[in-house]
N, C-alpha and C positions, 0 to 999 in steps of 0.2 A: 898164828894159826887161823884160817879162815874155815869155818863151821859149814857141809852141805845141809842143808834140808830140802830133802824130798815128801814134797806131799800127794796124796792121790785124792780129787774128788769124787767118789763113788756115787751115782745118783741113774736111777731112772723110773722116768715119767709114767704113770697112768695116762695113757693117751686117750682120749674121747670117743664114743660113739657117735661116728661120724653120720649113722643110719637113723640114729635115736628123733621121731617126732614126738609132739604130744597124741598123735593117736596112738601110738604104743598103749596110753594108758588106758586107752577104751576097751581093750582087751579082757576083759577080765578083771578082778582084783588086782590091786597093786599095793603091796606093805612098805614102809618105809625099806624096810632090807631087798625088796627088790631092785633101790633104786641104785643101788651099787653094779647092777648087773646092765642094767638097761643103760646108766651115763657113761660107763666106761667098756673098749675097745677088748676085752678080757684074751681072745683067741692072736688078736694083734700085740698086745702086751706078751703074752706067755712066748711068743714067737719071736722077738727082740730079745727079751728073755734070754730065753734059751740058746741062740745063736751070740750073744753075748757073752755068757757062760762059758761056753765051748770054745770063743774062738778069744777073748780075755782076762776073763775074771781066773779061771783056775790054769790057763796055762800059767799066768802073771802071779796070782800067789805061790804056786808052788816054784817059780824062777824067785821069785825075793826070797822064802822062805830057804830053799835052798844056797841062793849067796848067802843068807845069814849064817847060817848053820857053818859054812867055808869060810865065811871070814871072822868067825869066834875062835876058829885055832889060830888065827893071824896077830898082827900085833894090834888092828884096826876093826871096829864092830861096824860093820854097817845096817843104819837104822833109818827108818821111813816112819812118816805119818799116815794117818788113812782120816777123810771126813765122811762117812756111810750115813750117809741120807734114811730117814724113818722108813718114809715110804719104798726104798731098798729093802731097807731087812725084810719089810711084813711081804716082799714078793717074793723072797731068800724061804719066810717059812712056809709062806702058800706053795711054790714051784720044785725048791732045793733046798731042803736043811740042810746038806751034803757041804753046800758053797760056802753056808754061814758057819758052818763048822770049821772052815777054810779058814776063813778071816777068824776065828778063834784061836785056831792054831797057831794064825801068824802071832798075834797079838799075847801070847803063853810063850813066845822065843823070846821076850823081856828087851826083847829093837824096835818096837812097835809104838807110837803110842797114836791113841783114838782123840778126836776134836769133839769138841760138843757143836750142835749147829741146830737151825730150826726145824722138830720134826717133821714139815711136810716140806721142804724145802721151798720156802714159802717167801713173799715182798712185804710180812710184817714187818718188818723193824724200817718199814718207810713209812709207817703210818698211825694214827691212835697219838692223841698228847701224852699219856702215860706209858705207850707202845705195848698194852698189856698184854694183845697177842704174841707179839714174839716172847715176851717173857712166857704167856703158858707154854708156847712151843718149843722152846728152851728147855723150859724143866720137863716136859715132855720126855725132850731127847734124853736128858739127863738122867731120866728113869730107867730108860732102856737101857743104856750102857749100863748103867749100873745092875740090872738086874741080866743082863746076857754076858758083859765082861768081868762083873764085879769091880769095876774101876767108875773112879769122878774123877773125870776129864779139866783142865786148866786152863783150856787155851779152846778157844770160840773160833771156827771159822762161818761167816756168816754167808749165807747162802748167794752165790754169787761175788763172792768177797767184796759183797756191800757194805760201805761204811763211810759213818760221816760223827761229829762229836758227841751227835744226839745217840747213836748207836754205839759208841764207845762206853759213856756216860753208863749207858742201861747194863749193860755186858759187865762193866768194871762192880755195877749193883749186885750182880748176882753172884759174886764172889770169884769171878775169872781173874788170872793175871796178865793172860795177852790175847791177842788176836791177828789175823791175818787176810790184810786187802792189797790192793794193786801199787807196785812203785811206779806211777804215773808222774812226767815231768811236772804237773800242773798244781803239786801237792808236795812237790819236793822241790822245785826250780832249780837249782844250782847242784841241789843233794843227789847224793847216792842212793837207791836202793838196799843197797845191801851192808846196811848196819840194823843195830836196833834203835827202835824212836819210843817217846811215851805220847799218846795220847793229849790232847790238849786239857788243862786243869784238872789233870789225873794221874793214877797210879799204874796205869793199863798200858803196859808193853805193846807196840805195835810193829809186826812183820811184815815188809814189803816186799812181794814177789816181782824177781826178776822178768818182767814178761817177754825181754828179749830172749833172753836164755831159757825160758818154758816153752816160748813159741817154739823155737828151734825144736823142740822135740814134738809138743804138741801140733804145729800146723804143719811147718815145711822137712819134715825127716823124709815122705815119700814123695816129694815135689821134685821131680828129674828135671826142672828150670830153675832149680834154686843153684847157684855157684859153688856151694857150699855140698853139694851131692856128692856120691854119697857120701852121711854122716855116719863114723864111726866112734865107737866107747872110747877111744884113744884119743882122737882127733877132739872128742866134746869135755872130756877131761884134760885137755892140755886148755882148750876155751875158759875152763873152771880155774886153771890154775895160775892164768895171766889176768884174773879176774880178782881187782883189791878191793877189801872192804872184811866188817868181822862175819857177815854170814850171807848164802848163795839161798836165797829161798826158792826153788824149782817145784811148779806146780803147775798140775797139769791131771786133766779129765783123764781118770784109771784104762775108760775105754779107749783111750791111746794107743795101747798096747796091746792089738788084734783086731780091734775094732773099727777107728777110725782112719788107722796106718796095719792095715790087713798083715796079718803072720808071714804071707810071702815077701814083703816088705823088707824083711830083716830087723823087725822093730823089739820082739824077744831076745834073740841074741844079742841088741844093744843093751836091754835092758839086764842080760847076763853077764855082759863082758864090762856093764858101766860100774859097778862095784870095786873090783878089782885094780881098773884104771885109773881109777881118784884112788885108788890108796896106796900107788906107786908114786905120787907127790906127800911128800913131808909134811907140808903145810897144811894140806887138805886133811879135813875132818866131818866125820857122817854124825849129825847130832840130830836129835829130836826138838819140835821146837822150845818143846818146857826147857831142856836143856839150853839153847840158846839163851832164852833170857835170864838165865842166870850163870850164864857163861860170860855175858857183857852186859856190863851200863848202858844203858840210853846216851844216844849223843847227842840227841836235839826231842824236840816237839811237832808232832801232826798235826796241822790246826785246819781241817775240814768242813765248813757250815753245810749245813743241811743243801742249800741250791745249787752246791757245787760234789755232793754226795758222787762215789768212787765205786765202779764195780769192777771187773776185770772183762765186761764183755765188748765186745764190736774195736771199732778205733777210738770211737770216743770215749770208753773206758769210764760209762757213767748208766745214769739209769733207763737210757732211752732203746734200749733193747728191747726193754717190755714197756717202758709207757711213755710214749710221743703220739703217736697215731691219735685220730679221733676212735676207733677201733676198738684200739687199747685203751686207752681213758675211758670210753663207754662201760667197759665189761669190768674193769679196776674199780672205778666207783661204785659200781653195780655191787661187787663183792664187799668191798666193806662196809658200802650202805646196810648190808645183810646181818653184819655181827650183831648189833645192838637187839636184833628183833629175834633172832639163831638162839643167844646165847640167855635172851630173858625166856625164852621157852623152857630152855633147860633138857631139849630133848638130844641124848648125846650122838642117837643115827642122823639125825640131820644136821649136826655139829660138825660131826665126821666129815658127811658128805659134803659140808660147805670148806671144810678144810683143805680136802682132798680138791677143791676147785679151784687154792689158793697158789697150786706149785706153780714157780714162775716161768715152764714150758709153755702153760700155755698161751701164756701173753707173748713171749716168746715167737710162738707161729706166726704171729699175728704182724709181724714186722713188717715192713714193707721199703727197709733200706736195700736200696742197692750197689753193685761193685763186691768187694771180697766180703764185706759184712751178710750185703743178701744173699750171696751164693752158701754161709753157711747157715743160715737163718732156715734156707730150703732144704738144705741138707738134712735137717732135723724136722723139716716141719711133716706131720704125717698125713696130711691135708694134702688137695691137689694147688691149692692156694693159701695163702691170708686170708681173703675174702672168705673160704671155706670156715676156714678154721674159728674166722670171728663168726659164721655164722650158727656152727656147730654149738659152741661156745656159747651162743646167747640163748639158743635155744633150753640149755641147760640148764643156765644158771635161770631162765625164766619159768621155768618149770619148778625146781626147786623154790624161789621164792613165792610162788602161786601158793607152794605146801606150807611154808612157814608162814604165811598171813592166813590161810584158813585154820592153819592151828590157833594161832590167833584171836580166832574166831569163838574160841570156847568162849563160854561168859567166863570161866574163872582167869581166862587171859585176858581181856576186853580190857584192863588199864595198860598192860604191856604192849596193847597194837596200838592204842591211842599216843604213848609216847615213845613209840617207836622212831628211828630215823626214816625220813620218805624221800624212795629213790630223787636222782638229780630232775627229772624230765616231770616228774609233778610236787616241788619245789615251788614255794610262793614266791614272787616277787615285787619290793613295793616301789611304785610309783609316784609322782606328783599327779596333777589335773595334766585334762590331755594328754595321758599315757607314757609322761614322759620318766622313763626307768631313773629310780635313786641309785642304781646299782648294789640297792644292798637285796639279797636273797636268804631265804631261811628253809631246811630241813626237817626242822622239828617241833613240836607244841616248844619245848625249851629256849629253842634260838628264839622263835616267832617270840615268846614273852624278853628277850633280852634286848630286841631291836627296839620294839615297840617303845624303851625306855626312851631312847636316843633318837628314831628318824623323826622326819620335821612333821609338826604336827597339820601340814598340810597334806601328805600324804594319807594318817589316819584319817581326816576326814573325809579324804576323796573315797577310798575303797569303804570306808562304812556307808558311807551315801548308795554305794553301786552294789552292794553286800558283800562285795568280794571277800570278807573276811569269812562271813558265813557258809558261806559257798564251798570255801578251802576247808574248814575247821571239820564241815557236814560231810562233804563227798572226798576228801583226801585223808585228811588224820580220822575220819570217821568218829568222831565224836557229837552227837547229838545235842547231846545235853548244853555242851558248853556253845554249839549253833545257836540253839534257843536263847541262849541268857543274852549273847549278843545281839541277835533279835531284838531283844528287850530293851538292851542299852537302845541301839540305833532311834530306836519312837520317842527316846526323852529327849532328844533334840539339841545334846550336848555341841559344844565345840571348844578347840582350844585344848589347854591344857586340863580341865574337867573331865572333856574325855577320853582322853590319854589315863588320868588317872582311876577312873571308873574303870575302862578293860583291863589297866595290867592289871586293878583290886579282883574282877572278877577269875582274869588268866591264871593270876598265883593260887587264887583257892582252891581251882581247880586243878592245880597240878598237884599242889598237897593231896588233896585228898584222891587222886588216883595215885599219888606217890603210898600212900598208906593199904590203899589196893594192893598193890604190888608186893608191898614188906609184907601183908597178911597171907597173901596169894604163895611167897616163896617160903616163909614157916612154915603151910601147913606142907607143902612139898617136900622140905625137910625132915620133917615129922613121918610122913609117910616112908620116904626113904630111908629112915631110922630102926625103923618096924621090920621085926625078925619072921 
């Protein structure tokens, strides 16, 4: 018996206010809650929306919902997945409850079942040594199901079905059993897609989607050059049933189905008549993925490192959709340069709003591959360009972080900007005499004190001679106090390892004791937020 699973990605973007300058703000007051209105496209959004709605989300639920309903008198259930992205539902309650009631209903016919994935559909889990944001965004999602479905989901599909061992590892932490990324020749060599695998030095089931068999329906079903034209339910179910292995993982963007293969197409009546036509094979079986992995053993191991990390977009089937460009890397750094400073504030509208600049749409735009990968890059992009899009984009997220360092700026935050992380572009760098770069670089008061242990102490001496240490400490991490002390070092005329030892003595003190800033600065926040 070989297992169908059908999954649907559900997801759409908060697209950008492509209008938005900073003189906006000179207008008048600006609240933090206005800034949701001024960065994002809201009349562009609601218009995608809607025309999405209309022409796939509730024709396509109510065609599955009714196969379900038809093939519960049969001898065969047919059952699908859904992965519905956070930032879906909250445009489900702002635009349509009507929709989200939809996907309730389906998910109440007991054929259903729901993914957990990162609430904002987000490139956390490429990043952070502990990847703490995807874990917040995780149980994020997690909450929500839980409190709109009343179910806890098993099975992680990771946004972009991005995954590598480091992302397995975390997923398996939070008590998932499987997950679902790309069956890529370069991660399987000789293997099949279509069994189950575990995870490398784990217990985490892993599902590899057939991409030839999704594509077929997701890219080329209304391409009148494909050989293969027209594709019919019959014709794709016979494809399914000369296909060996213990499970068919078929996944594919929900907007498939009216949206990006338009209802004249004949792409609903496939997906009405595809039900019925797997279940005139024997062998064929509609399973859920929970089901699957406990329908089969694992017959091997995924063994994915981090630099060889697996998504399901473009041809390369990895993570350069969103970050190759210099473009992209500018704005990716940019944004997670921002957690450390976003999240010591503690303010949760400009947490939000730095979230919400995480979805990987918008790096996404930003691509600038060409051939069948650029032409759907442009397809989605809602810019007149890349170049646009990067520019829209930076202007954005520069605006935002402008807010987050003037917050900052309170005295009772002054130790949390001091060890804040500092963007790439005023980043220290040390050198020997004669400018010649060690290649080592630092971000933070932290790193600066950790290299200091280790580069050669000929470079220490050159940049304390030039001030440059003072200079960086004063006008970038903005800390005075510990500019001064250096100062001071510099006139006792140290060299060598004496003065290597004298800064990191001064460096560490000072981080202590804005570390104790900090711990006192976040109790008495505690405390107040305590307060009835």
């Amino acid at each position: 018996m070989t297992d169908i699973c059908l999954i649907f990605e559900v997801h759409q973007p908060l697209r950008l206010n492509r209008n938005f300058h900073s003189d906006l703000m000179a207008r008048g007051s600006v609240t933090k809650k206005d800034l949701f209105d001024l960065y994002f496209d809201h009349k562009l959004n609601r218009y995608v929306f809607d025309r999405a709605a209309r022409k796939c989300y509730f024709p396509s639920n109510n065609t599955i919902l009714e196969q379900i309903d038809r093939c519960k008198r049969e001898r065969k259930k047919f059952k699908v997945a859904y992965g519905i992205s956070g930032v879906f539902v909250e445009q489900c309650e702002r635009w349509n409850p009507d929709l989200l009631e939809s996907f309730k209903q389906l998910f109440e016919s007991g054929c259903v079942e729901l993914l957990d994935q990162p609430y904002y559909h987000s490139l956390a889990s490429l990043y952070g040594a502990d990847r703490s944001e995807f874990v917040e965004q995780i149980k994020m999602y997690r909450q929500l199901v839980k409190d709109l479905f009343n179910c806890e989901p098993k099975v992680v599909e990771n946004t972009e079905c991005l995954y590598n061992n480091v992302i397995a590892k975390t997923v398996e932490g939070l008590g998932y059993e499987a997950t679902v990324t790309e069956g890529v020749e370069r991660i399987l060599g000789w293997r099949s897609p279509n069994y189950v695998y575990r995870a490398k030095d784990s217990n985490l089931r892993v599902l590899l989607r057939n991409y030839r068999l999704s594509d077929d329906i997701g890219f080329r079903f209304s391409a009148t050059w494909w050989e293969e034209w027209p594709l019919n339910a019959d014709k794709y179910a016979s494809w399914l049933a000369a296909t060996p292995g213990q499970v068919i993982v078929l996944f594919v963007d929900y907007e498939t189905f009216g949206e990006h293969h338009w209802p004249e197409s004949g792409i609903h009546e496939f997906l009405r008549w595809l039900p019925g036509e797997v279940n005139k094979w024997d062998h064929l079986n509609w399973c859920t993925p929970s089901e699957v992995i406990h329908h089969h053993a694992p017959v091997g191991e995924i063994d994915v490192y981090e630099y060889n990390t697996v998504s399901w977009a473009d041809l390369e089937r990895d993570p350069t959709a969103w970050i190759v460009n210099p473009m992209q890397m500018i704005c990716y750094e940019s944004l997670k340069e921002l957690e450390k400073s976003v999240k010591g504030i503690g303010d949760e509208e400009l947490i939000r709003l730095w979230r919400y600049l995480q979805m990987s749409d918008h790096l996404y735009y930003m691509s600038i591959k060409g051939g069948g990968p650029g032409d759907v890059h442009c397809y989605f992009n809602p810019m007149s360009s890349p170049v646009e899009a990067f520019a829209v984009y930076s202007r954005i997220i520069a605006d935002l972080e402008s807010r987050i360092l003037a917050e900052l700026e309170r005295p009772e935050l002054a130790a949390k900007r001091i060890l804040r992380r500092i963007p790439a572009g005023k980043s220290f760098t040390f050198s020997y005499e004669f400018a010649r770069p060690t290649g080592l670089t630092v971000h933070s008061l932290d790193e600066f004190y950790s290299t200091l242990k280790t580069v050669d102490s000929s470079s220490i001496r050159f940049h304390m001679e030039r001030g440059d240490f003072e200079r960086w400490i004063r006008h970038v991490v903005g800390d005075d106090k510990l500019a001064d002390k250096l100062i001071t070092i510099s006139k006792q005329k140290l060299k060598g390892e004496p003065l290597r030892r004298k800064i990191l003595t001064t460096i560490e003190s000072r981080i202590k004791e804005l570390e104790g800033m900090t711990f006192k600065t976040s109790t008495r926040t505690k405390k107040r937020g305590g307060q009835k």
